[in-house]
N, C-alpha and C positions, 0 to 999 in steps of 0.2 A: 343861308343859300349855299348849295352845296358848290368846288372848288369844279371853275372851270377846265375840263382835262385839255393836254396843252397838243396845238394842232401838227400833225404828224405828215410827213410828203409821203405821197402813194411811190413804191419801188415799181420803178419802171422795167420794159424789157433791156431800154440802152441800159441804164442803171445797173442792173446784173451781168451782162456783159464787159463793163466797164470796170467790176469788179474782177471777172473773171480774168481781166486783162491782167490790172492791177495787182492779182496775186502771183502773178507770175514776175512782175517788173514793170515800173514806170519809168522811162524817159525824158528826158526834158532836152529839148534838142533847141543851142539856140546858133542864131547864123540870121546875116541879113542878105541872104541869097532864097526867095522865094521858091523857086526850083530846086535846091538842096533841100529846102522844109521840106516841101511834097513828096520828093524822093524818099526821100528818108522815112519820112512818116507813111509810108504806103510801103514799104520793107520791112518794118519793125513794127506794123499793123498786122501784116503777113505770117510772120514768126508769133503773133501773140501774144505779142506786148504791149502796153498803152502808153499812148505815144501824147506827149503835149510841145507844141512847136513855138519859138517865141522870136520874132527878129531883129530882138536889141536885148543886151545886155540889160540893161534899165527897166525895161518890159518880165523881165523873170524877176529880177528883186522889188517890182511895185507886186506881184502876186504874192512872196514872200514878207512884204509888207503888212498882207491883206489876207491871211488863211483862209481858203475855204475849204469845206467837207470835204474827205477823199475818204478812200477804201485804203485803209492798211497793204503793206507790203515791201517788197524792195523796189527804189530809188535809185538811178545817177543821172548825172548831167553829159551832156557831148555838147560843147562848145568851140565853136569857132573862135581862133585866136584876133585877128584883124576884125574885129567889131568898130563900129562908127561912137564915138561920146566915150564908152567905157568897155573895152577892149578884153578878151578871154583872159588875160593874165591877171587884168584890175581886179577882173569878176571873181576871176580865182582866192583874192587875197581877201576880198568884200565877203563871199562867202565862207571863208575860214570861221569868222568868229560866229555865224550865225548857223551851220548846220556841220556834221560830218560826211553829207553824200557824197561817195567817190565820183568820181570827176574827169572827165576824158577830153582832152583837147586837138583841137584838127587846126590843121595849116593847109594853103600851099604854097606858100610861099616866107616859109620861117626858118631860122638857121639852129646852130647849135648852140647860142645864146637865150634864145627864148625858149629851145627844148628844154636846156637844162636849169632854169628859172622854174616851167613848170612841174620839174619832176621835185626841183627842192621844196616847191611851196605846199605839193602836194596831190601832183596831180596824178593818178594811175596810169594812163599810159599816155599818149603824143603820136596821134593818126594824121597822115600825108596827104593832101587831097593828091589825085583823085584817091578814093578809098573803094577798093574792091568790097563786094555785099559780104565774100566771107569773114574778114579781117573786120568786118566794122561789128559784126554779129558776133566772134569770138569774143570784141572787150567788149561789147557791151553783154555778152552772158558774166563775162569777169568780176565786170565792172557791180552787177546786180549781186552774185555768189557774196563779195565784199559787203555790201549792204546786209545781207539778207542776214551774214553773220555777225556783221555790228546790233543788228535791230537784236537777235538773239543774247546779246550781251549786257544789250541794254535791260533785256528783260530779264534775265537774271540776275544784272543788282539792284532792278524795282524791287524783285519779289526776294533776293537777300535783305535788301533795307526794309521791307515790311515785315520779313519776320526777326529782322537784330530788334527793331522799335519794340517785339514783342515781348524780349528782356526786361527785368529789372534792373534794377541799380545795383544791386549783390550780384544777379550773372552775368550784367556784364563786365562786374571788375571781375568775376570768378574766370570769366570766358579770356579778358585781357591777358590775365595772369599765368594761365594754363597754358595760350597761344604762345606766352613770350620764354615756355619751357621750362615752368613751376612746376614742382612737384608737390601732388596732394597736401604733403605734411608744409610744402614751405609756404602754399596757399593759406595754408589754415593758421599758419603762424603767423603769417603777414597780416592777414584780415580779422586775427582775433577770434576767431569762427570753429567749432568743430570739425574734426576730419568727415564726420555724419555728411553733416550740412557741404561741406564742401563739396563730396560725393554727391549728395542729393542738385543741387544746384546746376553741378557739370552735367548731370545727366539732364538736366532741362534743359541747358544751355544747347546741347547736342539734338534732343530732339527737338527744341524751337526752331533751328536752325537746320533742320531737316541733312545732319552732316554724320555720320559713322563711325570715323576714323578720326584722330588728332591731326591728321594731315589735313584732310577736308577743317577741321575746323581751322587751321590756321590761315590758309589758302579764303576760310570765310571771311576773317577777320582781317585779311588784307584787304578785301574788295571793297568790303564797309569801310574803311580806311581811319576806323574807331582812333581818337588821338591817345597818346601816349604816353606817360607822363617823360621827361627829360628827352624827348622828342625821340624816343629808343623804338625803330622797326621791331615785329614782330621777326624779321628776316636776319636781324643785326645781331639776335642775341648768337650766343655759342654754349647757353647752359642744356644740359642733357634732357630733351623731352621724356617724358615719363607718361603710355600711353594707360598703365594700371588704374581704373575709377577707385 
């Protein structure tokens, strides 16, 4: 009996919409003031961003508890600081260990002790209520720019750690060795190995890792953060890179 194919949800019109939002920036706006939701979320509906509204603290991290399907893109929070149960600053520190989405917090009534609480724990910026539409639209375009190039960074050490995984075990002590500013011949002395083969090796190690320069590959090999033996940075050494294959 042939394999049942597995049931697929029809893309709706809101559904492409919702992306189309979502690729520009998502929202999460919390606050237990129903008239700030609506305001808000009918201004940054406006602008073209998608907007999701939560009126407790508690209520954003039960969804966070609970994934569901969304559209790729950039992400932040604007959270009110005076929440009922758990509070924009708790939320603040409860969120740390669980996501990197930059984070913007409103008051009206906070001083310079909880201001600068939130700017140490992490927070991008500290909006005044009332907040003017242009002020609230400048950090949150900010606020998203910051996401949008975390998300890009992240996808460069995916796609760096899938191509280091693509390595051997010969390139990547060859790759280790080179990074830490070995030269071919002390490579080859080290590893027992031909200067042929050490040549041949580097050059894979370079095209694997889709890098040009010695520079690029060192810069690679930080990011993978490949360990090392005597726990020696590739940045710590002072021996003379040699960029000759």
């Amino acid at each position: 009996m042939p394999p049942v194919p597995p049931v697929r949800r029809t893309v709706t019109t809101e559904d492409l919409r919702w992306g189309e939002r979502c690729s520009r920036g998502l929202v999460l706006v919390v606050d237990d003031d129903c008239e700030i939701l609506a305001a808000f979320r009918a201004l940054l509906e406006l602008e073209g961003y998608a907007c999701e509204t939560y009126s407790s603290a508690l209520a954003l991290l039960k969804t966070l508890d609970h994934p569901s399907p969304c559209f790729p893109g950039p992400c932040c929070i604007l959270c009110d600081v005076m929440l009922p149960e758990l509070n924009g600053l708790e939320l603040q520190r409860a969120l740390a260990a669980l996501t990197d989405t930059p984070m913007l917090l409103m008051s009206g009534v906070s001083g310079a002790a909880e201001v600068a609480s939130a700017f140490r724990a992490g927070a991008l910026d500290f909006l005044i209520k009332p907040i003017d539409a242009e002020v609230l639209l400048d950090a949150v375009a900010r606020a998203l720019a910051v996401s949008s190039d975390r998300q890009r960074q992240q996808a460069r050490k995916g796609e760096l750690a899938r191509r280091f995984a693509s390595l051997t075990r010969r390139e990547r002590e060859v790759a280790r060795l080179v990074a830490l500013g070995q030269r071919n011949q002390a490579v080859c002395d080290g590893l027992g190995i031909s200067l042929r083969t050490v040549k041949r090796h580097r050059h894979q190690v370079m095209e694997k890792l889709a890098v040009s320069t010695l520079a690029d590959l060192v810069r690679a090999m930080d990011e993978v953060d490949e360990p090392q033996s005597g726990n020696c940075s590739h940045k710590d050494t002072k021996t003379q890179r040699n960029t000759d294959y």
